[in-house]
N, C-alpha and C positions, 0 to 999 in steps of 0.2 A: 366563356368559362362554364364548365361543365360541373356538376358538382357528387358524389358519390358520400352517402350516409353509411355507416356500418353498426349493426347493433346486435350487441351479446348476446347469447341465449339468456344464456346464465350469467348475467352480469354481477358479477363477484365484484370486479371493479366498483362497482355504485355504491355496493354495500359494504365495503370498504369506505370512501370518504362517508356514507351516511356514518359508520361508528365513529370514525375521525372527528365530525362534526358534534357528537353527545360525548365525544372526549374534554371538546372544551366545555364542557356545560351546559351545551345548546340542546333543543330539538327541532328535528328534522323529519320532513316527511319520505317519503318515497325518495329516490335520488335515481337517475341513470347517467353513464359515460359511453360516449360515442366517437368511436373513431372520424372524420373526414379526410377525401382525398379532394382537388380541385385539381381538374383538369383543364390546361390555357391550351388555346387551338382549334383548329378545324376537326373535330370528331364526330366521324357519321354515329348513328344512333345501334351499327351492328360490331363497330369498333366498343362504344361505348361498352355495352353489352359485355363483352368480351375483354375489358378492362375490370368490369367490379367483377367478373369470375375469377381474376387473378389476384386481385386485393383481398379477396374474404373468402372465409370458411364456410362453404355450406352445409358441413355439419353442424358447427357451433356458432356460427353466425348468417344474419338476415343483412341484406341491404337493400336500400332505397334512399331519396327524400321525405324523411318521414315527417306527420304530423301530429302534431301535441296539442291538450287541450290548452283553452286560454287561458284557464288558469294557471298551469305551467310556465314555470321561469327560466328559460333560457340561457346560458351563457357560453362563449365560442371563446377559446383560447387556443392563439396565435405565437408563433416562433417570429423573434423581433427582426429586422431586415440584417442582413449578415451574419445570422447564426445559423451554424449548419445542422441542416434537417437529412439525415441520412437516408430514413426512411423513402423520403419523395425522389433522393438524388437515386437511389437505388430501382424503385419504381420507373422513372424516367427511363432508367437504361435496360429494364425487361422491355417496357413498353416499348423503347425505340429498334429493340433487336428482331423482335417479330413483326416487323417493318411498318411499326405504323410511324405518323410524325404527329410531333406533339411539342410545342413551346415549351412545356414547363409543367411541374407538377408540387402542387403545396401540401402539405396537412395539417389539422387542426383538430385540436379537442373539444367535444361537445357536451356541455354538461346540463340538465334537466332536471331540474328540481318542482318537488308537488308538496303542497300543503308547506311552504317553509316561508318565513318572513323575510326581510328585506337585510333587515340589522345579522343575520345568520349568514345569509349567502354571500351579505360583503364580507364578515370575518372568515368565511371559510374562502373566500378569493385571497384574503390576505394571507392566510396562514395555511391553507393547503392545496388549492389547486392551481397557483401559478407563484413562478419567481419573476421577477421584475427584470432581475437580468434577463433572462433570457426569453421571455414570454411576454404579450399583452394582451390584455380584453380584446377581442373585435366590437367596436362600437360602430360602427357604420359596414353592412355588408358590400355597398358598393364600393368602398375600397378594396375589396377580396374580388373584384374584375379585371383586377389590371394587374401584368404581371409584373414585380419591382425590381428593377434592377439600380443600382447604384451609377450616379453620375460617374461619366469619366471625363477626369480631371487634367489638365495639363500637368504633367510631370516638375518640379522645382526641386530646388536643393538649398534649405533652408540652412543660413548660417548662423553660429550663435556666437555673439562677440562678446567672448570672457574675458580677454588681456587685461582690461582694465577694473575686473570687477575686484569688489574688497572679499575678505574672506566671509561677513554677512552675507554678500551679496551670491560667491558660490556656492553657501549651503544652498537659497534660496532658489538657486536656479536646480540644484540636484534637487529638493523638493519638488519643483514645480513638474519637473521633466517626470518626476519620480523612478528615480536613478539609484535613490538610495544609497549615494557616497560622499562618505565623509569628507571632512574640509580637506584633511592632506592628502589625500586622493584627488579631490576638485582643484587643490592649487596644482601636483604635479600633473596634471591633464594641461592644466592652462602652461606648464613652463614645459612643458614638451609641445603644443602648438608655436608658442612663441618662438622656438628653438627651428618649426617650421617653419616658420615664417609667415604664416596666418593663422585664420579662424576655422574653428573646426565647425565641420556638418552637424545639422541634427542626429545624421546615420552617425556619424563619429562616436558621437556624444552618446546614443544608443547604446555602441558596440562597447564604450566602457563598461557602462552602469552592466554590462548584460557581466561579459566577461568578469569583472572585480567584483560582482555579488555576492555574498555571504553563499546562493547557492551556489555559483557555480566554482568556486572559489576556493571556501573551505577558509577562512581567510582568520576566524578566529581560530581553527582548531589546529592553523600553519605558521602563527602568529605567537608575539614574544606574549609570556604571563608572567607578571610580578606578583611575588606573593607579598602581602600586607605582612607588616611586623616581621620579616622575613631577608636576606640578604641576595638568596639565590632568586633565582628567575628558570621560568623554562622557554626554551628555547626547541617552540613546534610541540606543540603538546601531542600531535597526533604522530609523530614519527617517534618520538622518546616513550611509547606508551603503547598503543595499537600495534602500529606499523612491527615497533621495536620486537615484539614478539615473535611475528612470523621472521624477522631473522636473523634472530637466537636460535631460533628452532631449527631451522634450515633444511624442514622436509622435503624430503626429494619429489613427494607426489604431489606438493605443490609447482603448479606450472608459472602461472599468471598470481600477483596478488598486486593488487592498489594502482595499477598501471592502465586499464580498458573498460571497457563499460561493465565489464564483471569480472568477480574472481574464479580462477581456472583452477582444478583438479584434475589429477590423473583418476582415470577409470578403470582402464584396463590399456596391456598393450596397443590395440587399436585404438580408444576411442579416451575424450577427456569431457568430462561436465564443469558448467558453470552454472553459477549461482550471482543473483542481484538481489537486494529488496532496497524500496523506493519507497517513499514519503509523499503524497499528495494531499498536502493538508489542507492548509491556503482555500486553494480551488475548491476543494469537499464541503469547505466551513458555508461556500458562496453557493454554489450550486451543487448538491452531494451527489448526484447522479451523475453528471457530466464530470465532475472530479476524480470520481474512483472508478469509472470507464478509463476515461484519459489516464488515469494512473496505472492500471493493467494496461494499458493500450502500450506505454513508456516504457513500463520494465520489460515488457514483451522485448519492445524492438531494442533496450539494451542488450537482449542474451541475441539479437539477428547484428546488433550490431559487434560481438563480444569477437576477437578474434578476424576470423574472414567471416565470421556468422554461423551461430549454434539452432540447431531444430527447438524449439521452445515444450516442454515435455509436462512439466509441473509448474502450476500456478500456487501463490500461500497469500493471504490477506489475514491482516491483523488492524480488527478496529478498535477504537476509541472514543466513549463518546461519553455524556452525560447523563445522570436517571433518564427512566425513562416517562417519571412518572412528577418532572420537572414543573412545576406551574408553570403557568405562560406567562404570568402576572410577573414572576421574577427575570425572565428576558430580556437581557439588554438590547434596545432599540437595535434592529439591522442584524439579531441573531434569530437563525431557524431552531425549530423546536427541536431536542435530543431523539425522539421517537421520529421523527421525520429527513434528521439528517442520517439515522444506522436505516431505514427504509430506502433513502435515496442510492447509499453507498453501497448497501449490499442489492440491492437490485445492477447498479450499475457497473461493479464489479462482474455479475453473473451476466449480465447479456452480454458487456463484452467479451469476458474470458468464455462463454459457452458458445459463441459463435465464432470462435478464433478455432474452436476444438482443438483446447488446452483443458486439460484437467486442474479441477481444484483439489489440492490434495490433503491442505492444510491451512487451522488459522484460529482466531480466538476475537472474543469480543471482550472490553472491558469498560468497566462503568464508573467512572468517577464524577464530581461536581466540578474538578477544574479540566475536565474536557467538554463543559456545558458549550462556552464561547471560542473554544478553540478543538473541534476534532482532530484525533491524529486515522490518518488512514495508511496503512503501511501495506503496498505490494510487492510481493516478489512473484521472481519466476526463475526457471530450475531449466537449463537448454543440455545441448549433449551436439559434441562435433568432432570429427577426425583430429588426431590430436596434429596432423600436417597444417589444422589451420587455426591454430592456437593462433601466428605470427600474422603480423600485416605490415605493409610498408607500402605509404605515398612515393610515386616516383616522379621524378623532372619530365616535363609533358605526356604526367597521365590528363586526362581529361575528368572533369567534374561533374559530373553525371547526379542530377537530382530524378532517384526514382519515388514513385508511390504517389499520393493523394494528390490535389491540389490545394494552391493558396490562399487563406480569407485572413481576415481581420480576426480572426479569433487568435486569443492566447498572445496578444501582445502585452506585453511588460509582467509575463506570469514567472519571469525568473528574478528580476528587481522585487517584485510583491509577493513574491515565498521570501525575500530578506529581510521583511520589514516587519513591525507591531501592527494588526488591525484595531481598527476601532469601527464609529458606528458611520464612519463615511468610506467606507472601504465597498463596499456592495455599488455605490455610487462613480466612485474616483476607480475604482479597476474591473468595472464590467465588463471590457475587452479581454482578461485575462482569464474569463470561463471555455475552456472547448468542449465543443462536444462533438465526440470521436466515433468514426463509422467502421465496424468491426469484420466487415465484408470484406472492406479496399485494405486492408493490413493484411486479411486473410490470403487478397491474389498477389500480397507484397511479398510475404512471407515465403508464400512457394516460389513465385519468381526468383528470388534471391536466393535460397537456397538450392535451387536449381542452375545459377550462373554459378554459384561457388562449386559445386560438384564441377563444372566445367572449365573454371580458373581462371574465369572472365574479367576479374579484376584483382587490385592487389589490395584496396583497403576500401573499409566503410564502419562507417559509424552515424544515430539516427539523429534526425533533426526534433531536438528535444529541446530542453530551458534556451529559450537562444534564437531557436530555429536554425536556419541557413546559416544566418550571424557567427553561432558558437559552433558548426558541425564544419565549416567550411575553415575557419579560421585553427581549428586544433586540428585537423589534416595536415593543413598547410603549416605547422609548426618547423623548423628549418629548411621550409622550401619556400614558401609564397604562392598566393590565387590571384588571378585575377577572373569576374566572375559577373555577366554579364545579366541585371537582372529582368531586363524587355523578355529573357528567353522564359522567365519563369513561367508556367500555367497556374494562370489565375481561377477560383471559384469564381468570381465575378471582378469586372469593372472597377475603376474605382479608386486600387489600392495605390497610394505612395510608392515612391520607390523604399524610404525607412520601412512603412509599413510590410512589405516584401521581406524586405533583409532582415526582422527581428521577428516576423509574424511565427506563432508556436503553433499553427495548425498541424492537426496530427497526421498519421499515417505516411509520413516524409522519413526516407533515408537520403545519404551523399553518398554516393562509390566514386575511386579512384577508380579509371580505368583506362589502359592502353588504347590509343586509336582503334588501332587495327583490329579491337575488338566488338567496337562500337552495335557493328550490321549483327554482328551474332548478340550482342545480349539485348539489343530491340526487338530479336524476334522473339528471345523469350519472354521479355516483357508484354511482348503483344499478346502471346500466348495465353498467358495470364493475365489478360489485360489489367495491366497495374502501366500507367502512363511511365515513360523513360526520357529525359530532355536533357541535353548538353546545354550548359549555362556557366563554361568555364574553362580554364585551362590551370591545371599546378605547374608554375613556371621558379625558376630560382633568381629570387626576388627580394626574397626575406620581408616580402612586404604584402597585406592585402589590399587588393584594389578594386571595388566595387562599381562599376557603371551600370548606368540604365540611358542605352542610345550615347547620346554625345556629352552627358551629365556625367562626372565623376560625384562619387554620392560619399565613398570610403576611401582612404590611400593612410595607411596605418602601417608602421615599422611592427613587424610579430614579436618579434623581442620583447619591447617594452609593453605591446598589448597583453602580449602571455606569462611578461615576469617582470613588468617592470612597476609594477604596485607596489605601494610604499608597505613593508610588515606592519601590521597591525597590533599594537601595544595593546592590552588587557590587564587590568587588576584584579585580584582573587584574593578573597578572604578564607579560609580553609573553614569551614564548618566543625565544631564540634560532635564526637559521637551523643546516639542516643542514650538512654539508661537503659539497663540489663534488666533481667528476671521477672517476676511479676507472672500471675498465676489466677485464673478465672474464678470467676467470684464461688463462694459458696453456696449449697442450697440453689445448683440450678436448676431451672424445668427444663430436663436437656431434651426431652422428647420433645418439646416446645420447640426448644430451640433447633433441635436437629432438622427440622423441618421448614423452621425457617431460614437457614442454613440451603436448603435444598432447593428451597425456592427463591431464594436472594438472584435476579439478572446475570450475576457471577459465575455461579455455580449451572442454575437452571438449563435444561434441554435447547440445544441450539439447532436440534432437527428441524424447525422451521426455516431457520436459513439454510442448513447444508443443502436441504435438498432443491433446494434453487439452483444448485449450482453441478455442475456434471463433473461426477470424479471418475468416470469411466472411461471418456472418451481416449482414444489411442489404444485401450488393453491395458497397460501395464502398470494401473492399480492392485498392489499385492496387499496391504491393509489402508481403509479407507479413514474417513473421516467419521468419529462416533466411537470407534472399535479399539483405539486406542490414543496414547499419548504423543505419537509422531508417525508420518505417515511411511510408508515404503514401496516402491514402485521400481520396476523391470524396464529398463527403456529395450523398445520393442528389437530397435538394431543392433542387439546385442544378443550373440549365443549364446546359450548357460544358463546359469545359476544366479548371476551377479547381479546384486542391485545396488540401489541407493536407500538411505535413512533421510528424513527432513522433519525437521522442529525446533521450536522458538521458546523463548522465556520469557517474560517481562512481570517486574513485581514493583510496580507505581508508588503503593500503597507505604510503601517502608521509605522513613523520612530519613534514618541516616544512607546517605547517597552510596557511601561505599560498600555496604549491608543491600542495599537495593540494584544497585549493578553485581553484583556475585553472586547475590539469588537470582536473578534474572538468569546469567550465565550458567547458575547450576541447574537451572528449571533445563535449559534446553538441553542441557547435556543428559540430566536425567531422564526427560521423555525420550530421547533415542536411544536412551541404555535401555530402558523399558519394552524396546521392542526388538531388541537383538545387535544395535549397532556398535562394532566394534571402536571402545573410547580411542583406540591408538588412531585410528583414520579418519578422527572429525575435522572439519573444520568449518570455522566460525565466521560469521558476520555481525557488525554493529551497529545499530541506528538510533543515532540522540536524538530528542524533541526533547525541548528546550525552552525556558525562559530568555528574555534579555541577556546575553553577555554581556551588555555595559553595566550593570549590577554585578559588584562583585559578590554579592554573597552567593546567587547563580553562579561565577564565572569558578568562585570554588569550589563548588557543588560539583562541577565541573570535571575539574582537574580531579576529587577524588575518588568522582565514577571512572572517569580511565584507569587512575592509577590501579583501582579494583580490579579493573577487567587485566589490567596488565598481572597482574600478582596471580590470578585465578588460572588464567588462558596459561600463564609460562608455568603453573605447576602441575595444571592439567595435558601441557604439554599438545596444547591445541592451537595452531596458527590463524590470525588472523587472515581473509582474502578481499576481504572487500567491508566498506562501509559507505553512512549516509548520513549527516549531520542535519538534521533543521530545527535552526534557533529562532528566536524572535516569535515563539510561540503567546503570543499575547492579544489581549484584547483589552483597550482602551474606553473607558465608560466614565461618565461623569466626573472623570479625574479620579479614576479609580483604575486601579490594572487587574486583568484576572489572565493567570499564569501556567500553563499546563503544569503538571505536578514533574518532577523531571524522570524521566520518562527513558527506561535505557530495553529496546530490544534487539535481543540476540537471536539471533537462528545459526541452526546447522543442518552443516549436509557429512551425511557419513557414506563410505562404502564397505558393502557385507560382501562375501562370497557368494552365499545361496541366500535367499529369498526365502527358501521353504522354513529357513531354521530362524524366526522372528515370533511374536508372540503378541497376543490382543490383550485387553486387560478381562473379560472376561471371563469369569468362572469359569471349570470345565467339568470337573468331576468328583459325585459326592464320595467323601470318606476323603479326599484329598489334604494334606494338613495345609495351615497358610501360616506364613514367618512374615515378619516385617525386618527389612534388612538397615541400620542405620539407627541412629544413635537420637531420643526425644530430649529437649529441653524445655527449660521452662520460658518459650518465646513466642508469645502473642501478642506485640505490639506489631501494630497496625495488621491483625488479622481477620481473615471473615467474621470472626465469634465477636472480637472486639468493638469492631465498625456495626453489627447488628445493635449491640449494648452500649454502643456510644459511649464505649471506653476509651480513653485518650493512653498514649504515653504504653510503657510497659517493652522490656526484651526482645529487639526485633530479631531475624533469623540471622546467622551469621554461617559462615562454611569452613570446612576444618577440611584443607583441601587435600591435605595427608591421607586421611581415614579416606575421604570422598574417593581418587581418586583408585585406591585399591580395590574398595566395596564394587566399583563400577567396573572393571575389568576381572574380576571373582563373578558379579553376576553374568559380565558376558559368555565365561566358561561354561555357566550353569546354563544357558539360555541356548547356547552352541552346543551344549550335550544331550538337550532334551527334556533334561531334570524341571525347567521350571516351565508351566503349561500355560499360566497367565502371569500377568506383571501389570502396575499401576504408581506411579508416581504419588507420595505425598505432596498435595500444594495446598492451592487456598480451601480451608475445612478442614483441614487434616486426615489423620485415621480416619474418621467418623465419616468423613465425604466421598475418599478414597474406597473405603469398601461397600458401600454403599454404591458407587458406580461398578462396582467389579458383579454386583449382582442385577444390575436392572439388564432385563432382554436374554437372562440363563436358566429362567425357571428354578434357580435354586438361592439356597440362602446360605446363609453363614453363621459361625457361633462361635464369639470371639470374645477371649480372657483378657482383660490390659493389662492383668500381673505380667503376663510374658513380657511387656513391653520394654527395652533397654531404654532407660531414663537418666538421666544426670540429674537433679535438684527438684526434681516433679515430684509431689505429693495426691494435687487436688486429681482425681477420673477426669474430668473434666477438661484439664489442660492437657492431661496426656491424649486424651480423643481427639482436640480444636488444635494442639500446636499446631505451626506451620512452618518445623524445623527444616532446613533442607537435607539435600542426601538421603530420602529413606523410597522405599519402595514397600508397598505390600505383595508378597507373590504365594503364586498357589503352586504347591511340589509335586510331584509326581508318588504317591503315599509309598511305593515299592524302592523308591531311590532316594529318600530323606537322609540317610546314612552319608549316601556321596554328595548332598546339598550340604549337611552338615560339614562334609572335608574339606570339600571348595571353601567353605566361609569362615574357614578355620582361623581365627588369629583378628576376625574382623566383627565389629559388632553387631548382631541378628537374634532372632529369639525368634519361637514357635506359641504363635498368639491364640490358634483353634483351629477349625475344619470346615469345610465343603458339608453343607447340612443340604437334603433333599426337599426339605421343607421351606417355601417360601417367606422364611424368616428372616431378619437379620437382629440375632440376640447380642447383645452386649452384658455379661454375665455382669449383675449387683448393678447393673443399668436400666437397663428396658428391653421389649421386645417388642421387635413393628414387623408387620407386611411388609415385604417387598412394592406390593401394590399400592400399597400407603404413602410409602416413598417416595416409589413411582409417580404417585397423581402428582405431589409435592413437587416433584422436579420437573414434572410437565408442566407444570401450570402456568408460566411466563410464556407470553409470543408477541411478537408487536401484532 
């Protein structure tokens, strides 16, 4: 074993955990981080050589074995045995192409610490430079001489004899297994074996808990609710609600909705886009880097799985997390710091989505205290495909073709443990269910596959996600039957079970249907792109799945009753009362004070530290970017013209009555794409709950009256639902204490515009220009930025008068398609006062703004009129020659002319204050992890 040191110039890195470490309290002396590669095998010393030139930079980095004085403290941290190291798998396969040979290749992190105590460098092991899952100290070098491979095991098929257990005894075993299903789920498993006439497999027993999972499932939102005090019940909350909307509506350009891995739009004659967003919480809360990798990694491959497979075009990430300025001291055992999980997730967001080269186009972060022990991480991605391959369909002896990565032990039971509550033994009991995802092998997946589709090499595919093979193999084969031989699978290593195989969620796997006759031709593209291609199967009509490994039957499962034959899920729902109305910001405030703190609240504050981590260019067809506005707009590149897309989200946490908090969310994202030109008649919507316990009814009503919101808003906005994503059981479990994501409703859309050119940034443009605020103030600051500063409780939260709304929104897209309006800016959290205030930072000018203009209902105090957080309104800036025809367009609808485009780097608020722009500016800069 050969060993390779690599050391920064500029080690940024070091001085990074050095701040980390004086975060907690501590001090530190000097710090450095170093890369290691180890190389196993016979390597001459001109190979060597010739290996650390391809590992390091010789501009910005040195390498050697270097050496430290002894006063220096050393520490080597290690990736744990079956977690995959991309980096080295990658490394390995340069190394092996320019024909050297080489066993095997590891890497490790090295860390060096000067002048720093003992009692320091253990809590910065514990709390910043390594997770347990997936990392450990190096404590004896000579264990790093040998290269580890996993025992390989004789293959078995383990039985599990339930016929005679009691109904104790089934939960006990669904806990044990951690299956995560309920007793009348665990008795009809045990009376449909009986019915077989034996005992079912472990892999059986797998294949429930995987398929009947709250994820994969949907099991409460398809499931009967009784309402308390109540005689009615509902029957499928998410078809009488969601679903119900898209069709009532019955838009023709909708193609695909709630049927594939994403919802379909029409685009254009030729062409139709899809849209996902995905939920990787669970995983993010455990290991934040490998989580929200793996979660971009996931929605990717649903838009390749979407249809015959869509080009992936646009990435959106929307975080959530806790302060950031949380003590450590309140941490519940077995949770990571808030500053350390939005570090993990937006890093690992961007390397993978930037090495996919997908652009990021859109996203938000948000900060609450009940996202401390439960982060929500929400990916989307934004695909684009001939509309001939909307359709797919399994045939009777296509064959099973598993393309893309290979299989490890990673990511087993990460579809049962996103259904479940965590607590402080969760880090313990499901560290199998961390991946971590190599963004390279997705990359030669992605081309491959879209490259057999262009050719029609097969007739259906979809990816190996919550499940793996398990769930990808088995909803193919829905009124056909598989049978699916798992010795063919390629293993990462040695080792694996045959269960372990069949449920393993190692990433970068798809399944294609594909005709024989096809076989020779789409292995050479896969060769092509070297992305590996293995037959492990046949779709026969069987109506049945049947899994072998060699001469072992491991699965033999009727699909019917694996795919429908789950008992409906009963839930009880107490309906929530609304909150109290009105209420009006104290008097006598120091609003300069506040405005600034205001500006600098995590919420509001500059997120240019994260965006530019992340590439919004890649492809070209970035038409406004991230910063410049309220949603984003992009040209997909195979497309001639004019024609684009709109994309943006809503979510408002913060507002306690639920059905006030899903219609704001809903109108947030509709506003940010009216803000930039998209036409409201061709939106269409997605939804994603994160959630408390549904066995709580007072959640379960919480519930039922955020759908009903979004049902009531969506059918008057006239906007169809295409896709959603439920994850409940957002909980964590502490000293017999629960702590509960706050319920949690985000919306995104995607719209289509004709031209691109005719959109608008929020941005100032031009002094003497006048500025209107379009949209109606009240007096509603419960649960608002202003309030949450002044730890005010209670008060008016936003509500939506979808009447007015929706008019105002199709009157400004007249305005915005005529040229009339030059910038646009959403009201949300901050209000007026936040709102223009971003309309001046990076325009070198300022503003000079009246709030008499302001249209108000019951508002007295400045104050409230500044800080609402009414929905519906926009500030815009007019074209000062065309005011006349902004005035005819907004005829009839509620708008007022507030002030002007001032040259002068000010922003006045007349009988208010007057600040620098610059002032502002530091103010809103001044937050970065």
């Amino acid at each position: 074993m050969r060993r390779i040191e690599i050391k920064r110039k500029n080690d940024i890195r070091g001085e990074r955990i050095k701040r980390d470490i004086e975060d907690l309290g501590l001090s530190s002396g000097k710090m450095e981080m170093l890369d290691v590669y180890l190389l196993y095998g016979d390597v001459t010393d001109e190979e060597f050589l010739r290996i650390a030139e391809i590992v390091s930079d010789p501009i910005s980095e040195e390498w050697g074995v270097f050496q430290f004085p002894e006063d220096a403290k050393v520490i080597e941290v290690v990736l744990n045995p079956g977690v995959m190291d991309p980096v080295a798998v990658d490394t390995l396969d340069v190394i092996r192409k320019i024909g050297m040979k080489l066993d095997g290749v590891k890497t490790l992190k090295k860390y060096v610490f000067y002048h720093t105590d003992d009692e320091t460098i253990n809590l910065a092991k514990k709390r910043i430079l390594l997770n347990p899952l997936i990392q450990h100290v190096v404590r004896d070098r000579e264990t790093l001489k040998i290269l580890e491979s996993l025992e390989k095991k004789t293959p078995t098929v383990p039985r599990i004899y339930m016929s005679s257990l009691t109904e104790k005894e089934l939960l006990n075993l669904s806990k044990s297994m951690g299956l995560f299903l309920n007793k009348e789920e665990m008795k009809r498993i045990s009376r449909y074996f009986s019915k077989e006439g034996r005992e079912p497999t472990a892999a059986e027993l797998e294949t429930f808990g995987i398929l009947w999972s709250e994820h994969c499932s949907h099991k409460t939102m398809r499931g009967d609710i009784k309402i308390k005090n109540q005689k009615s019940k509902i029957k499928n909350l998410l078809k009488s609600t969601i679903m119900r909307v898209t069709r009532e509506l019955k838009k023709p350009w909708v193609l695909s909705a709630f049927k594939d891995n994403a919802g379909i739009i029409e685009f254009d004659e030729k062409y139709a886009v899809c849209f996902k967003v995905e939920t990787h919480n669970h995983p993010s809360a455990l290991e934040p880097f490998g989580g929200a990798a793996t979660g971009i990694g996931g929605v990717v491959r649903d838009i390749l799985g979407c249809g015959l497979g869509a080009k992936p075009i646009a990435n959106i990430d929307v975080f959530c997390v806790g302060y950031p300025d949380t003590p450590y001291s309140s941490l519940p055992e077995g949770v990571l710091h808030p500053r350390r999980i939005l570090r993990g997730i937006v890093s690992g967001v961007g390397d993978y989505g930037n090495k996919l080269g997908i652009p990021t186009v859109n996203g938000s972060v948000t900060y609450h205290g009940g996202y401390t022990a439960n982060p929500l991480v929400y990916c989307g991605c934004v695909g684009i495909m001939p509309k001939t391959s909307c359709e797919k369909k399994v045939n009777p002896n296509d064959l099973v073709i598993l393309v893309g990565g290979r299989t490890g032990r990673d990511g087993i039971h990460g579809a049962t443990f996103s259904s479940g509550i965590m607590d402080e033994t969760t880090q313990e009991e499901f560290s199998s269910a961390v991946q971590i995802g190599d963004p390279l092998r997705e990359k030669n997946l992605l081309d491959a596959l879209l490259s057999a589709r262009d050719r029609g090499l097969y007739n259906s595919v979809t990816d190996c996600g919550a499940g793996g093979i398990c769930t990808a193999v088995s909803e193919l084969a829905e009124g056909i039957g598989a049978e699916v031989e798992l010795e063919n699978v390629p293993l990462k290593y040695e080792g694996l079970s045959p269960t372990e195989i069949w449920i393993s969620e190692s990433q970068e796997r798809m399944v294609l249907a594909a005709p024989e006759e096809n076989l020779s031709e789409l292995k050479k593209i896969f060769d092509e792109y070297e992305s590996e291609l293995t037959v492990i199967g046949r779709f026969v009509t069987s109506d049945r799945v049947v899994i072998s490994y060699g001469d072992l039957r491991i699965c033999d499962i009727d699909l019917e009753f694996l795919l429908h034959g789950m008992p409906k899920t009963a839930k009880t729902a107490v309906i929530p009362m609304g909150v109290e109305s009105g209420g009006e910001a104290p008097e006598n405030l120091d609003i300069e004070s506040v405005f600034e703190s205001l500006l600098s609240h995590p919420d509001i504050a500059s997120k240019e530290w994260l965006v530019r981590q992340y590439d919004h260019e890649v492809q070209g067809g970035t038409i406004i970017k991230p910063l410049l506005a309220d949603a984003a707009v992009i040209k997909p590149l195979p497309v001639k013209g004019d024609r684009g897309m709109v994309i943006g989200h809503g979510l408002a946490p913060f507002y306690k009555d639920v059905y006030k908090n899903a219609s704001s969310s809903l109108d947030e994202a509709v506003r940010n794409m009216c803000a930039v030109g998209a036409d409201p008649s061709r939106i269409a919507l997605l939804d994603n709950f994160s959630w408390g316990s549904p066995e709580d009814p007072v959640n379960m009503g919480k519930l039922v009256r955020a759908c009903e919101a979004l049902y009531d808003l969506a059918s008057a906005y006239g906007m169809p639902f295409i896709s959603g994503k439920d994850s409940l059981y957002n909980e964590f479990e502490s000293n017999k204490e629960k702590q509960s994501v706050p319920p949690t409703i985000l919306v995104s859309g995607i719209g289509v515009i004709d031209d691109v050119n005719k959109t608008v940034t929020q941005t100032i443009k031009v002094p003497g220009n006048p500025i209107y605020i379009i949209g109606c103030t009240y007096p509603e600051l419960g649960g608002s930025l202003l309030f949450r500063i002044l730890e005010i409780s209670g008060g008016g939260e936003p509500s939506v008068h979808p009447g007015d709304s929706i008019e105002l929104y199709k009157k400004l897209h007249r305005a915005i398609q005529g040229g009339i309006v030059l910038s646009c800016h959403d009201c949300s959290e901050g209000g007026i006062g936040v709102a223009v205030s971003e309309m001046c930072f990076g325009s070198g000018l300022g503003l000079k703004i009246n709030l008499d203009g302001v249209p108000v209902s019951d508002v007295k105090n400045p104050a409230s009129i500044l800080f609402s957080e009414s929905n519906s309104r926009f500030i815009v800036e007019v074209d000062g020659e065309r005011k006349d025809k902004f005035e005819e367009i907004m005829s009839g609808s509620t708008f007022g002319e507030i002030g002007e485009v001032v040259p002068s780097g000010n922003l006045v608020i007349e009988n208010l204050f007057s600040l620098s722009i610059a002032r502002l500016e530091t103010a809103w800069r001044s937050r970065r992890l």
